[in-house]
C-alpha positions as CSV (number, residue, x, y, z in Angstrom):
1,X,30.6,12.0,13.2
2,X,32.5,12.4,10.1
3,X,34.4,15.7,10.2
4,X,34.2,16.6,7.0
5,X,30.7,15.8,6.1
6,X,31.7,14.3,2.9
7,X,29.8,10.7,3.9
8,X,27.1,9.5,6.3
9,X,25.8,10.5,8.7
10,X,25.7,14.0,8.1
11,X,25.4,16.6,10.9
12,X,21.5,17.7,11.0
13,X,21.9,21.3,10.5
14,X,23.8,20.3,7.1
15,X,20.8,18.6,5.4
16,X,17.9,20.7,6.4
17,X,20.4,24.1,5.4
18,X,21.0,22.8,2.0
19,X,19.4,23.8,-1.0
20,X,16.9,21.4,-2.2
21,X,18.7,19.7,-4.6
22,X,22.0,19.0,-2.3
23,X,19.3,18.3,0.6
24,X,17.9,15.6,-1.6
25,X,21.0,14.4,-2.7
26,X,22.4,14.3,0.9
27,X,18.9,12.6,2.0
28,X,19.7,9.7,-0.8
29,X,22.9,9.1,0.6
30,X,21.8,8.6,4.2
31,X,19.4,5.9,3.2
32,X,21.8,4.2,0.5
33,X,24.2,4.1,4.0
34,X,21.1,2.9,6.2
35,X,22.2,5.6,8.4
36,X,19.0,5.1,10.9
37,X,17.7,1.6,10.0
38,X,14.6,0.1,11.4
39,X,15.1,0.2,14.9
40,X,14.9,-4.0,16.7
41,X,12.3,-2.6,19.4
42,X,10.0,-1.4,16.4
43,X,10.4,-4.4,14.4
44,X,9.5,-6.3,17.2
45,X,6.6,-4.0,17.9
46,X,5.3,-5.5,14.3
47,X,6.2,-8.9,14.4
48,X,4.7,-9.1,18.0
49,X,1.3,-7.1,16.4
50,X,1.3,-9.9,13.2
51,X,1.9,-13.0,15.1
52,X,-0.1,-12.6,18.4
53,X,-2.8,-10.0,17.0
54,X,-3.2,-11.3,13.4
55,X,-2.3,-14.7,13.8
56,X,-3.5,-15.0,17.5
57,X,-6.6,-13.3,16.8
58,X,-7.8,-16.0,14.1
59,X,-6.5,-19.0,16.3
60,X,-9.0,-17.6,19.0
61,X,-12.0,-17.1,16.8
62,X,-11.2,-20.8,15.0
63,X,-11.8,-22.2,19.2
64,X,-15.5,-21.4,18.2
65,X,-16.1,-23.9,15.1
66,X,-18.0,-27.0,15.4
67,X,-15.6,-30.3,16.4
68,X,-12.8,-27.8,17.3
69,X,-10.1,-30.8,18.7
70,X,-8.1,-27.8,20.8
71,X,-5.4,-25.6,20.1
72,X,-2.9,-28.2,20.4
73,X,-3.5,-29.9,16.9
74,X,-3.3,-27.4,15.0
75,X,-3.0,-29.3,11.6
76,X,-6.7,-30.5,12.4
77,X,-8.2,-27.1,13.2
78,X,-6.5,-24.8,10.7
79,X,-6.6,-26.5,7.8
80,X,-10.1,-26.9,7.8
81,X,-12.5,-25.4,5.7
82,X,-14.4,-23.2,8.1
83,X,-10.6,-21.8,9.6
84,X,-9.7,-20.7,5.6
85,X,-13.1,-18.9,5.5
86,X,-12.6,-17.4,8.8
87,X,-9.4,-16.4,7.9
88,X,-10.9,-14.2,5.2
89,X,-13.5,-13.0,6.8
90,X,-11.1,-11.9,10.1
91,X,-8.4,-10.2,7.4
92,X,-11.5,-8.1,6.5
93,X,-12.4,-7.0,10.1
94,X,-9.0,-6.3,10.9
95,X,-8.0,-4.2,8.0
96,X,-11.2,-1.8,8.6
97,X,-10.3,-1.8,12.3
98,X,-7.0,-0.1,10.8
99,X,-5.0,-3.0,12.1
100,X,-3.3,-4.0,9.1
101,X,-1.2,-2.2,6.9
102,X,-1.5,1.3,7.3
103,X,-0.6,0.8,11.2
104,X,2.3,2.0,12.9
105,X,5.5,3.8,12.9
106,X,6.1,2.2,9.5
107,X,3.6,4.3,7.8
108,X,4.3,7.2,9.3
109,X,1.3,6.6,12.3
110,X,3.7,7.7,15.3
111,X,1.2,9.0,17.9
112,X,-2.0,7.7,17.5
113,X,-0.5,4.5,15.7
114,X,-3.9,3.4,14.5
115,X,-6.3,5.2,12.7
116,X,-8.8,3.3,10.9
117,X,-11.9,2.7,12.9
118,X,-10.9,5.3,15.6
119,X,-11.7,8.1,12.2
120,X,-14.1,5.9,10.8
121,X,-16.9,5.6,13.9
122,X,-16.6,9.9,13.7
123,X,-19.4,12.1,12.3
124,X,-17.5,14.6,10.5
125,X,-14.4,13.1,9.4
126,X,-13.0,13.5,5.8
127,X,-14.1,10.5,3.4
128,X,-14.0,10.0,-0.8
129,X,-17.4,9.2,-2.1
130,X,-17.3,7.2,-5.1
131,X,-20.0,10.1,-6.5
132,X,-19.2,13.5,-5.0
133,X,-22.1,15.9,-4.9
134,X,-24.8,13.4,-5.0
135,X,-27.6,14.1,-2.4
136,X,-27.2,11.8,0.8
137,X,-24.1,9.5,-0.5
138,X,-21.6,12.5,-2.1
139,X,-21.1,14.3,1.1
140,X,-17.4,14.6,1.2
141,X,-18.0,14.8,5.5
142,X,-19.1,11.1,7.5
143,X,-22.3,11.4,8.7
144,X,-24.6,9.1,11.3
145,X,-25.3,7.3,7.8
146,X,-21.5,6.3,6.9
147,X,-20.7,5.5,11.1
148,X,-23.8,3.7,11.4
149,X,-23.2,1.4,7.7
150,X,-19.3,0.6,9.5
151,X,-20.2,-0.2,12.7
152,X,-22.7,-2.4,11.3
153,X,-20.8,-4.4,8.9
154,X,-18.3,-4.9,11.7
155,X,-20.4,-6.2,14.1
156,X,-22.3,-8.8,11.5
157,X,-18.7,-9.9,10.8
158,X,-18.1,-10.5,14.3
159,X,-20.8,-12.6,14.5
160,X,-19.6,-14.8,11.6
161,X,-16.4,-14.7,13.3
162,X,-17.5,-16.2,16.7
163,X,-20.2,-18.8,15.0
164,X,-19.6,-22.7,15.2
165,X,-20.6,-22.4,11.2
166,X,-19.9,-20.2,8.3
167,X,-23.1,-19.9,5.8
168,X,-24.3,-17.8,3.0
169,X,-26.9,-16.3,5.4
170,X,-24.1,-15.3,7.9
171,X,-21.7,-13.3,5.5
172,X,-24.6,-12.2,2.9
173,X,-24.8,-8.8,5.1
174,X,-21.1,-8.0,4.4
175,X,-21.8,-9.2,1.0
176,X,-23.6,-6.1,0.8
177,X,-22.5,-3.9,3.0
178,X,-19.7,-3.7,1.8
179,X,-20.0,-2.6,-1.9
180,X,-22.2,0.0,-0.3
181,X,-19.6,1.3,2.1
182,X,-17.4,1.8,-1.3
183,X,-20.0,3.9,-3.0
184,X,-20.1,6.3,0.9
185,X,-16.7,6.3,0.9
186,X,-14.3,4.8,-1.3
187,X,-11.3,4.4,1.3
188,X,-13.2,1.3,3.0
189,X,-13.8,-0.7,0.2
190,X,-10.3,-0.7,-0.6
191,X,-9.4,-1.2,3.0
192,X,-11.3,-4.1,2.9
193,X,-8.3,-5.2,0.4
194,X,-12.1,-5.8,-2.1
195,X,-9.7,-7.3,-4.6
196,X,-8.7,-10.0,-2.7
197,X,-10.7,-10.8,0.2
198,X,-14.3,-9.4,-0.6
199,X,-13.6,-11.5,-4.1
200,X,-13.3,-14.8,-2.2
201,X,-16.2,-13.6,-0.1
202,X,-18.4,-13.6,-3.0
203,X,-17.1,-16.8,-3.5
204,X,-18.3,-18.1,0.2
205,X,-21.9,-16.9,-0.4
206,X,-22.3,-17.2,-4.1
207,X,-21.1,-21.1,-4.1
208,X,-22.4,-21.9,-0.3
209,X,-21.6,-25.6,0.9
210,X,-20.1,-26.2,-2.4
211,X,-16.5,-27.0,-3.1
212,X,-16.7,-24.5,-6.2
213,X,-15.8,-21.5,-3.5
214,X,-12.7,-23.9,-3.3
215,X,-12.0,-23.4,-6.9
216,X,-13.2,-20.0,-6.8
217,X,-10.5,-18.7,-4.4
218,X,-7.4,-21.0,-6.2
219,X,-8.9,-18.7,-9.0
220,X,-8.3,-15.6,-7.0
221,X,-4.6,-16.6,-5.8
222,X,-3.4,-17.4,-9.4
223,X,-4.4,-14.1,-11.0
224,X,-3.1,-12.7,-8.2
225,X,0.3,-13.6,-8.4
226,X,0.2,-13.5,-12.3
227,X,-1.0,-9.7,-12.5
228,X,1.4,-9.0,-9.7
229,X,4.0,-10.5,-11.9
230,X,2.7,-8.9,-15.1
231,X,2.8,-5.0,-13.5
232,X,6.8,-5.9,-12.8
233,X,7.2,-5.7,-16.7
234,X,9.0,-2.3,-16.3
235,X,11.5,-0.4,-15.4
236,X,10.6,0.6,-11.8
237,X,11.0,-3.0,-10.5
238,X,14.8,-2.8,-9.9
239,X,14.2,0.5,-8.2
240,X,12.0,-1.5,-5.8
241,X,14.6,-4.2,-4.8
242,X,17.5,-2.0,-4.6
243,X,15.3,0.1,-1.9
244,X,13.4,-2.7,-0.2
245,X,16.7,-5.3,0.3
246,X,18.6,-2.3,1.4
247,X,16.5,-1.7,4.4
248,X,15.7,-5.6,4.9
249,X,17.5,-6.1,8.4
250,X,18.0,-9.7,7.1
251,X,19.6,-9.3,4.2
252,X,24.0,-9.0,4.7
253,X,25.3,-5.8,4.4
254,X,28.3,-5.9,2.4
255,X,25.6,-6.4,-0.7
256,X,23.6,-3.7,0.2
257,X,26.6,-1.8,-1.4
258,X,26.4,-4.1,-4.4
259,X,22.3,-3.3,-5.1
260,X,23.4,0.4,-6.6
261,X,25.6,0.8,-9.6
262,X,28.3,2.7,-7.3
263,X,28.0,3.2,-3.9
264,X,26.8,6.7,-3.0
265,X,28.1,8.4,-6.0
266,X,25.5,6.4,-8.6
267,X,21.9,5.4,-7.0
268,X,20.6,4.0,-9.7
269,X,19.4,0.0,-9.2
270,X,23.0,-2.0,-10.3
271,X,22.6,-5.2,-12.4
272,X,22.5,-7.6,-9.2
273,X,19.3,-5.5,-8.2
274,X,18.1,-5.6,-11.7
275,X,18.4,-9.6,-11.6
276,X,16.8,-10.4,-8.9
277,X,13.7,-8.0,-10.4
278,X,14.1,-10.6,-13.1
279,X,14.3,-13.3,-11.1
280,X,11.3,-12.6,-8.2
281,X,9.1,-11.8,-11.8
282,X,9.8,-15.4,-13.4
283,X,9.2,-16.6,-10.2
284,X,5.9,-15.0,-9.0
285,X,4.8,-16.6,-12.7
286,X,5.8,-19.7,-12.8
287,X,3.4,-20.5,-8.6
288,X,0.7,-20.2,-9.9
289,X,1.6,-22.5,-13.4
290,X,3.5,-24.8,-10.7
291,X,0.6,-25.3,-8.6
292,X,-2.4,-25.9,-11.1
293,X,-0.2,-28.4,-13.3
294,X,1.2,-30.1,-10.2
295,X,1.2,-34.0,-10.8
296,X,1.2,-35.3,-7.3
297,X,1.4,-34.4,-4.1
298,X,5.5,-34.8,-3.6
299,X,5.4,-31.9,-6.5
300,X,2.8,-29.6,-4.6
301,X,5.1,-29.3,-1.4
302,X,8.1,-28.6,-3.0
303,X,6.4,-25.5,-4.9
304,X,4.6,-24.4,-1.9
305,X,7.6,-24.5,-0.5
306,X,8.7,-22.1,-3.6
307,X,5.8,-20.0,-2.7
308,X,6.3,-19.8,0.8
309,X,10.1,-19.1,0.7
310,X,8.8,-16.2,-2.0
311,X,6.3,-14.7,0.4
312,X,8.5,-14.6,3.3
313,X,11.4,-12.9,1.1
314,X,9.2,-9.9,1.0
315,X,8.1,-9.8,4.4
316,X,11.5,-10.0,5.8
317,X,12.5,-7.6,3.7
318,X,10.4,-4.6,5.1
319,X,8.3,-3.9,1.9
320,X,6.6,-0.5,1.7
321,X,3.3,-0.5,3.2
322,X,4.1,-3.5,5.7
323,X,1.5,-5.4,4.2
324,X,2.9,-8.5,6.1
325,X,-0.3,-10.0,6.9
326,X,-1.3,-9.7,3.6
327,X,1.7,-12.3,3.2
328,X,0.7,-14.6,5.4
329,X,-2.5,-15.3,4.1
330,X,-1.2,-16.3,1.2
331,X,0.9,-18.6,2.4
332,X,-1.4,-20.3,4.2
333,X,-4.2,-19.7,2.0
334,X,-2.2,-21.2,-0.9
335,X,-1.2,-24.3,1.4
336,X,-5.0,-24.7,2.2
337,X,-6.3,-24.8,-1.6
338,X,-3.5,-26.3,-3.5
339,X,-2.0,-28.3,-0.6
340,X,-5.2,-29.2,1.2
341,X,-7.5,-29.4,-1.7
342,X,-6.1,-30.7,-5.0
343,X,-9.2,-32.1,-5.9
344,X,-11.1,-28.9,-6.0
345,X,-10.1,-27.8,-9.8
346,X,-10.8,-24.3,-11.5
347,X,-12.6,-26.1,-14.7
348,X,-15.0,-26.6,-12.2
349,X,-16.2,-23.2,-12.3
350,X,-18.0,-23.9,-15.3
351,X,-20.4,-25.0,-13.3
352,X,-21.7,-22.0,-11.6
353,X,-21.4,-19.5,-14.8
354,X,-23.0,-16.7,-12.6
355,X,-19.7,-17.0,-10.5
356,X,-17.3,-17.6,-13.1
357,X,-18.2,-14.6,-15.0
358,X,-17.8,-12.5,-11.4
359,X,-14.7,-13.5,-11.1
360,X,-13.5,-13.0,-14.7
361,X,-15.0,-9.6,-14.7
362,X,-13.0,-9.4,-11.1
363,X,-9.6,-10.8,-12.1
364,X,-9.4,-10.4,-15.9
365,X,-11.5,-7.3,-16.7
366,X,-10.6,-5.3,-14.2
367,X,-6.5,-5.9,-13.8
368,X,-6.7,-5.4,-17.6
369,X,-8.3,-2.0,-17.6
370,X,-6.2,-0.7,-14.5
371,X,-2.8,-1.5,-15.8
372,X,-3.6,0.0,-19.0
373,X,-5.5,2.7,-17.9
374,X,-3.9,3.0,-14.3
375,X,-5.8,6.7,-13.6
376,X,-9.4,5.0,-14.3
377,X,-8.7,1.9,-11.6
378,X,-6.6,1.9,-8.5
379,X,-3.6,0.0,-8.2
380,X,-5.1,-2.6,-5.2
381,X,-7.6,-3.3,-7.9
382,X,-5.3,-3.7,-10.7
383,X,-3.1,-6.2,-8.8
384,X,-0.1,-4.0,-9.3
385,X,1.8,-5.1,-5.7
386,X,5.3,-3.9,-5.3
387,X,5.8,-2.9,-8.6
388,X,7.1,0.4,-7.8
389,X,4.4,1.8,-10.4
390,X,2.3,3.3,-8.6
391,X,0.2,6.8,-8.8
392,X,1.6,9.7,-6.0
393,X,1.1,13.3,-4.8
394,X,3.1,15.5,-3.5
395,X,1.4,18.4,-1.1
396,X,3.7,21.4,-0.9
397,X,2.4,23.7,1.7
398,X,3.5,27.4,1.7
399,X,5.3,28.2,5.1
400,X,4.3,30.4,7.4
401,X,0.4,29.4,8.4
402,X,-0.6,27.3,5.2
403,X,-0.6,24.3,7.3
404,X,-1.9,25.5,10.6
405,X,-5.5,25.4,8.3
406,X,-5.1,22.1,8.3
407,X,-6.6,22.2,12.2
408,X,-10.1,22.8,10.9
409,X,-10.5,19.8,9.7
410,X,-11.6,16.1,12.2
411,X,-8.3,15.1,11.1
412,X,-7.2,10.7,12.4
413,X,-3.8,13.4,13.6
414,X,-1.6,15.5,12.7
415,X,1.4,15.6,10.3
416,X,4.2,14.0,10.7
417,X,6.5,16.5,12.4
418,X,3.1,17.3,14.7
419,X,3.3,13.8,15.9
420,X,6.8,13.3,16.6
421,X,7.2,17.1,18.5
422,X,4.3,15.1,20.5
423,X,6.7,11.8,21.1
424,X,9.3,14.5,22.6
425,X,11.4,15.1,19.5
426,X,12.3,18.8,18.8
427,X,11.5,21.0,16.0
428,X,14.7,20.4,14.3
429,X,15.0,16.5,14.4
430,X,11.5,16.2,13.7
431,X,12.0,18.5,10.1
432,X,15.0,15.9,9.7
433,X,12.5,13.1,10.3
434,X,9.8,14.6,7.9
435,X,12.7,15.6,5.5
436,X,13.9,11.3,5.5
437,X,10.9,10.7,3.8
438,X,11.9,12.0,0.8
439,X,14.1,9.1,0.1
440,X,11.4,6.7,-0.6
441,X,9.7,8.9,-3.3
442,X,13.4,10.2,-4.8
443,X,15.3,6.9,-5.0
444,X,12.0,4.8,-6.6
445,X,12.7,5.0,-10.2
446,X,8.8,6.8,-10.6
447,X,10.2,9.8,-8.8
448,X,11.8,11.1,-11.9
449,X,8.7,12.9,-13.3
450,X,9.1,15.2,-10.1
451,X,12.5,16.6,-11.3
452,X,10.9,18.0,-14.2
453,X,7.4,19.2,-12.2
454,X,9.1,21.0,-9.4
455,X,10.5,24.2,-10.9
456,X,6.8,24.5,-12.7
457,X,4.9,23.6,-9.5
458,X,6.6,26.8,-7.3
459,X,9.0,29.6,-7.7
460,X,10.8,29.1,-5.1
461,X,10.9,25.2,-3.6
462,X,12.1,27.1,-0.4
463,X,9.4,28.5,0.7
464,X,7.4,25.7,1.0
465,X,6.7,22.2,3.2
466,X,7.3,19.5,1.6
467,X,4.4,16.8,2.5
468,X,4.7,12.9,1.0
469,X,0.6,12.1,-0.1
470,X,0.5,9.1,1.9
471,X,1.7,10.6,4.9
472,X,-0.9,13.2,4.1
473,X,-3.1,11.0,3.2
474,X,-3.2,8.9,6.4
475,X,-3.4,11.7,8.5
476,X,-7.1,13.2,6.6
477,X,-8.4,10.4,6.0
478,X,-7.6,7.6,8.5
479,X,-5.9,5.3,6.1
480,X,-3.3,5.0,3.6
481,X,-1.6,2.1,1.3
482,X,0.2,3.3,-1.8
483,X,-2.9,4.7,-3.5
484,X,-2.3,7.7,-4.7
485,X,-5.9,8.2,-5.7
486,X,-6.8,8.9,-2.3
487,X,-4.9,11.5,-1.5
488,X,-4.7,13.6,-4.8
489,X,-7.1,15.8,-6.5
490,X,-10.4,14.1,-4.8
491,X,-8.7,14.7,-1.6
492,X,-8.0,18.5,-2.3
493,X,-11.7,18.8,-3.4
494,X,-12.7,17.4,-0.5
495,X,-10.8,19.4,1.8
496,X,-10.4,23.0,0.0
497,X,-14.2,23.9,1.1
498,X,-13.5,23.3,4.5
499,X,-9.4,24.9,4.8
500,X,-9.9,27.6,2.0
501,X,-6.6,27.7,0.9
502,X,-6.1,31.1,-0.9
503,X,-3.5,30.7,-4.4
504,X,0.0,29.7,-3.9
505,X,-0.7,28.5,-0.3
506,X,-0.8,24.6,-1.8
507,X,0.3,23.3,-4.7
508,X,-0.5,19.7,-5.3
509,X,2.1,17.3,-7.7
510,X,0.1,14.6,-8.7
511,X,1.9,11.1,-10.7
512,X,-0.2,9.1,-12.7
513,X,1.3,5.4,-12.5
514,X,2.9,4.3,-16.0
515,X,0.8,2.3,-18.1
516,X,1.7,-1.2,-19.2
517,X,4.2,-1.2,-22.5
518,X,3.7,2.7,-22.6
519,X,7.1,4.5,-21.8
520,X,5.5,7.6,-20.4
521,X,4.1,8.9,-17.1
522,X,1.2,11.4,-16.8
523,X,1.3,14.4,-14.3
524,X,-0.5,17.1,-13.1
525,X,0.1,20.7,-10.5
526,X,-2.9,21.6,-8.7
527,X,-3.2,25.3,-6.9
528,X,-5.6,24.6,-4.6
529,X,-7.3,27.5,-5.3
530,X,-7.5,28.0,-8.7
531,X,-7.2,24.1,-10.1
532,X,-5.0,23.2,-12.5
533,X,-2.0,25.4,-13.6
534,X,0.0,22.7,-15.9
535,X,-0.1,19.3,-16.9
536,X,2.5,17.2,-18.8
537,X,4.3,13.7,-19.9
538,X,7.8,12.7,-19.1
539,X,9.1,10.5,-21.5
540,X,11.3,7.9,-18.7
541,X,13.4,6.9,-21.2
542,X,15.3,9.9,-21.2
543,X,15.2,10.2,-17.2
544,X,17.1,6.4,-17.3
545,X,20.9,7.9,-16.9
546,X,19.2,10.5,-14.5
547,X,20.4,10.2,-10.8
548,X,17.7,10.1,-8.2
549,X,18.2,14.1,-7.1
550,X,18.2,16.9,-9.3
551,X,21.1,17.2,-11.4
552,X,22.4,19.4,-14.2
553,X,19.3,21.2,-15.8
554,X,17.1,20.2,-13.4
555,X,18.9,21.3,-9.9
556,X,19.5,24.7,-12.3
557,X,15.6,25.1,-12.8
558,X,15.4,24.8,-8.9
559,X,17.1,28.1,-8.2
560,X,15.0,31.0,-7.5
């Protein structure tokens, strides 16, 4: 222990005795140190869950296919056409089993670790319908209706999962279910990850035995990685390296030091961080160029290799979310098309101009809208992965029996702190905990809008608990992945009837996402009482020389 408290790690009783804006500076700090890592034993908790779980799981189902040769020749069996498609269809059922990533310790899941379909299958749980108030499909509360629709869709995708054949007749009811579970509750359909995988399940059913669902997924994986490049165009990006790499337990740690422009004493993203942003951009769009204009089949593996070496950067670098599945499939999935199947070509698509104007609707017109109007689309739609641009709420809950209202609700379990007093931790190391979390908002260059919302938002930050929206979020309403839509303003409305939270007892901070080329960011403070109380803009070119905790005229507005 430092004696003096002047560096990491600093004594508990210092941080959560600070006022806020030394407590946030001191919570910077500790991360920008790596103070408490990742621990090995969780880390091998996930790695254990993605390789025998995710990876296992599909291997097993794949035993089931017609001419299996046996799990020892693996190039025969996964590489084949009916593995790929199984592959999709088993990423669906194991994201709304609540398998994928909003699981663990990672996301804040501590005690239950899963949520998803343990919430889901419960009459009376918390859900988003896509139209609130309508008779029989706005009921913000799951019904028979909603638990009957899930359990459903799951079971008809088991059985395409243990048939010796995929067809169009198999998958069509997940075809439709799940559009349907969207408009009941808007939380599935993007658990489903509907961007990706439902996409290239349309392209299953629509193009049947014909190698145009092929063509249709390469389709899918190029706009992928080119809008997932294209939301990078920003100045959050470098925020995003600097904080991922410095908690990647892979990567050395005398240039963790070197990803902020002066260790501990300036947190901003240095010029190493900001290259590799630069870098990991070019890169993510020159794959997809790579791959379609590829020559021959010496070219291919070399940028597959490119592709894979790009994938498993991210994983092994921790990336919010832990969407490390995600990852894998599209490694593989790119290996299978472009690798696999360099016959099947996108002009092809011409062919079937039913699907082809699906999936230009799905990976043009849609992208398009939600990176320039990020409030109207979410950012899973919008293809905006690891951008660091991404809409947010903060919940800040009066003390002193605000959040013990919280227990009226069917909750998937209870905050943060709740769960780790339940693992054994005390009151105060669990606050400490709960207080961490702050880092990730803070030291992301789209935390800056918060140093101008707070001293509108409350008189007094003091008085109040401060709760991140995805924690929140994933403790309502059974899942959570860096949508901020979810666990905003629709969540408040859907909630506030049952808790009847009186004025002042919540105040909700919720960040709109910046919108491509604009230099702005949208916000809005929520009583949950009365509604709105202020809305505004914050110009982020003026928040670039800003340190990640409040500072100057901001730490000044903070003082009661």
């Amino acid at each position: 222990m430092n004696p003096e408290s002047k560096l990491p790690p600093y004594p508990m009783e210092q941080v959560l005795a600070a006022p806020f804006p030394e407590r946030v500076r001191l919570v910077c700090r500790s991360w920008a140190a790596q103070v408490a890592p990742n621990q090995p034993v969780v880390m091998a908790l996930y790695w254990t869950k993605y390789l025998f779980v995710y990876v296992g799981g599909w291997a097993a189902f794949c035993a089931f296919n017609t001419g299996y040769p046996g799990f020892t020749s693996p190039v025969e069996w996964a590489f084949s056409a009916a593995a790929f498609q199984k592959m999709i269809v088993w990423s669906i059922f194991y994201e709304l089993l609540g398998l994928g990533c909003s699981w663990g310790p990672l996301n804040a899941r501590f005690k239950p670790m899963t949520g998803g379909f343990r919430y889901f299958l419960r009459p009376g749980t918390t859900k988003l319908p896509l139209f609130p108030g309508v008779p029989i499909i706005g009921n913000p509360l799951r019904n028979w209706l909603d638990v009957a629709l899930y359990s459903a869709n799951q079971l008809f995708l088991l059985r395409v999962l243990v048939a010796p054949e995929l067809t169009p007749e198999l998958l069509m009811p997940a075809f439709v279910l799940l559009p349907l579970l969207g408009v009941l509750d808007k939380t599935l359909f993007l658990a489903a990850r509907a961007e990706h995988y439902y996409v290239v399940l349309v392209c299953f059913v629509v193009a049947g035995a014909d190698v145009l669902w092929i063509s249709g997924s390469k389709m899918v994986w190029c706009f992928i990685w080119f809008w997932a490049a294209t939301s990078k165009l920003n100045s959050h990006f470098p925020s995003v390296i600097m904080f991922m790499m410095n908690n990647g337990p892979f990567f050395p740690k005398f240039l963790k030091k070197r990803l902020f422009r002066s260790y501990l004493d300036d947190l901003r993203p240095s010029r190493l961080a900001g290259f590799i942003a630069h870098i990991g951009t070019a890169i993510e769009y020159m794959i997809p160029v790579l791959l379609l204009l590829s020559p021959n089949a010496t070219t291919t593996t070399l940028f597959l290799c490119l592709m894979a070496s790009f994938h498993t950067f991210i994983a092994l670098n921790n990336p919010n979310g832990m969407p490390i599945e995600w990852n894998i499939l599209m490694i593989y999935g790119a290996i299978f098309l472009f690798g696999v199947h360099p016959e099947a070509s996108v002009l092809a698509l011409g062919q079937a101009p039913w699907l082809l104007a699906f999936l230009v609707v799905s990976l043009v017109g849609v992208p398009l809208l939600g990176n320039f109007f990020p409030s109207r689309v979410s950012f899973l739609l919008s293809m905006r992965y690891y951008a660091g641009n991404w809409a947010y709420n903060i919940w800040l809950f009066r003390k002193g029996g605000s959040l013990e209202k919280l227990d009226r609700l069917k909750k998937s379990a209870g905050t943060m702190a709740e769960q780790l007093a339940q693992l054994g931790l005390d009151e105060e190391t669990a606050n400490l905990a709960n207080t961490m979390v702050m880092a990730s908002r803070f030291m992301h260059f789209e935390g800056r809008p918060l140093l101008e919302m707070l001293p509108k938002a409350v008189n007094d930050i003091e008085n109040y608990e401060w709760i991140e929206g995805e924690v929140f979020g994933g403790s309502i309403i059974g899942w959570n992945f860096g949508d901020g839509h979810l666990n905003g303003k629709l969540l408040l409305d859907a909630i506030q009837p049952q808790c009847q939270f009186e004025e002042g007892e919540v105040r909700l901070l919720s960040i709109e996402s910046q919108p491509l080329f604009k230099p702005t960011m949208e916000w809005k403070i929520y009583d949950a009482a009365t509604g709105l109380i202020e809305e505004g803009t914050t110009d982020l070119k003026r928040m670039r020389d800003q340190q990640p905790w409040p500072t100057g005229e901001f730490a000044e507005a903070l003082r009661p």
